[in-house]
C-alpha positions as a Markdown table, in Angstrom:
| # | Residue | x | y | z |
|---|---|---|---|---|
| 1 | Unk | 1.7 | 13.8 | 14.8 |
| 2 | Unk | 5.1 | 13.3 | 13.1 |
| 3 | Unk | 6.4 | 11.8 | 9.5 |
| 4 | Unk | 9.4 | 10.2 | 9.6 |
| 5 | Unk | 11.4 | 7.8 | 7.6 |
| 6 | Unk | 10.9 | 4.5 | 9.9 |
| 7 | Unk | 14.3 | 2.8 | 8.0 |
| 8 | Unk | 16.5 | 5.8 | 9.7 |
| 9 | Unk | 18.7 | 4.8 | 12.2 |
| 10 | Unk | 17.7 | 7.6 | 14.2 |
| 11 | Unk | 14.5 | 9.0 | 15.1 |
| 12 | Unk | 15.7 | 11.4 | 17.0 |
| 13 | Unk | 14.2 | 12.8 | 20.1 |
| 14 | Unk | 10.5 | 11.6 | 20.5 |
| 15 | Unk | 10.5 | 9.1 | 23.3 |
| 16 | Unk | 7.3 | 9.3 | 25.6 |
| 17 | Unk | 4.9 | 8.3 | 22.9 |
| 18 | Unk | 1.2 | 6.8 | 24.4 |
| 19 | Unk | 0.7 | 5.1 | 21.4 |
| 20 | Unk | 2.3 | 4.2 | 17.8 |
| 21 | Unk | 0.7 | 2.9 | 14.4 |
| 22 | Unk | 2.6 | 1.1 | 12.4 |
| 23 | Unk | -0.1 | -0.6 | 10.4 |
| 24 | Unk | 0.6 | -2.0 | 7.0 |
| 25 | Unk | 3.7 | -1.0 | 7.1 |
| 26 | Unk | 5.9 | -3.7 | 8.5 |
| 27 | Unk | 5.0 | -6.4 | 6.0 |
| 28 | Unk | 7.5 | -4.6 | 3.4 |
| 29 | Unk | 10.4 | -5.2 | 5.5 |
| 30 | Unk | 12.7 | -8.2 | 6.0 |
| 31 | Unk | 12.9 | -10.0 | 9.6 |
| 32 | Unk | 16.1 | -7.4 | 10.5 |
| 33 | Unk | 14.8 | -4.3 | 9.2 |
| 34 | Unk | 11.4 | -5.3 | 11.2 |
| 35 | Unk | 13.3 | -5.8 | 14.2 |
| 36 | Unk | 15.4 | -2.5 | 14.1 |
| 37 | Unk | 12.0 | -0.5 | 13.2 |
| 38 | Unk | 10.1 | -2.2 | 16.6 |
| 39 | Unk | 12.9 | -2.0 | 18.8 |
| 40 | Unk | 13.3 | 2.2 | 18.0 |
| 41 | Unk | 9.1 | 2.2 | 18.2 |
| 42 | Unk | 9.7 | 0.3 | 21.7 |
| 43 | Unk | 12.3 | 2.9 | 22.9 |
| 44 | Unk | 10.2 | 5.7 | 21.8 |
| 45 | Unk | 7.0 | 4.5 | 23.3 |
| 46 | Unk | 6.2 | 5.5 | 26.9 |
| 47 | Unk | 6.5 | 3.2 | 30.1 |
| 48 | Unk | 3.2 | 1.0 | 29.1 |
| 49 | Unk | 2.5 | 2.7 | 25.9 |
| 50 | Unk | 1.0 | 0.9 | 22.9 |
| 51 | Unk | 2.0 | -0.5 | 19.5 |
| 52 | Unk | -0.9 | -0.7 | 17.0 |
| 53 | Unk | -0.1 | -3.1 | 13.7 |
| 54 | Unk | -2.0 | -4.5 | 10.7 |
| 55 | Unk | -3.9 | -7.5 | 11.0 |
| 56 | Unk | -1.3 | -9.4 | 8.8 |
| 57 | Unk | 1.8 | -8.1 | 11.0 |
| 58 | Unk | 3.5 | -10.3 | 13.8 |
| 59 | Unk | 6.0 | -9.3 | 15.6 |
| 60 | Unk | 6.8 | -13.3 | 16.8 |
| 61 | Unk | 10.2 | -14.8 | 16.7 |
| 62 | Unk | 11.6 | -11.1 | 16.8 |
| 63 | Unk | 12.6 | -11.2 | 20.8 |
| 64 | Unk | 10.7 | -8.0 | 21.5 |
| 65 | Unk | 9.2 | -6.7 | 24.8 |
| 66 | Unk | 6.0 | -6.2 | 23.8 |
| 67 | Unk | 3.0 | -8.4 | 25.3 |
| 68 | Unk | 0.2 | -9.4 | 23.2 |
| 69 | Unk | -3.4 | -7.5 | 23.8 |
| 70 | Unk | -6.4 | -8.3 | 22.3 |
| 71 | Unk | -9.8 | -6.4 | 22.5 |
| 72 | Unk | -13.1 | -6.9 | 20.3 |
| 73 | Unk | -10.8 | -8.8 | 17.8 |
| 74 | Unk | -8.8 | -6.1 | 17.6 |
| 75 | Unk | -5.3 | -7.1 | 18.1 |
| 76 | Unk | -2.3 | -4.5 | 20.1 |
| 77 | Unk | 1.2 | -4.9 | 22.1 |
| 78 | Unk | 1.7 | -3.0 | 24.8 |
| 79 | Unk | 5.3 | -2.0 | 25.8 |
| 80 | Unk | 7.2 | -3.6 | 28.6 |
| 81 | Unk | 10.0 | -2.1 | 29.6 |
């Protein structure tokens, strides 16, 4: 596990990640800063690695590469690139 600040422009070096949680988090962002945050969480997630988000997050109309998983109700993307 790791803290950092999700606004930074870098996160440095953690690229390889299986899985991310970003739940709750997102809806105190406007449409830009959401869309720098996912694309550095897609970068730093592994080839087919996962991006978990709150039930009242969307990341639609933002032009990502993430598809749209759901299982039991439970909502996830999984990376693309």
């Amino acid at each position: 596990f790791r803290r950092l600040n999700l606004a930074e422009r870098s996160w440095g070096d953690i690229g390889g990640q299986d899985i991310i949680f970003l739940r709750n988090v997102l809806i105190y962002f406007d449409q830009d800063t959401k869309r720098e945050i996912l694309t550095r969480a897609n970068r730093a997630l592994g080839k087919g690695g996962y991006l978990v988000l709150g039930g009242a997050e969307s990341i639609l109309n933002l032009g990502l590469n993430f598809d749209r998983r759901e299982v039991n109700q439970a909502i996830f993307y999984r990376q693309t690139d």
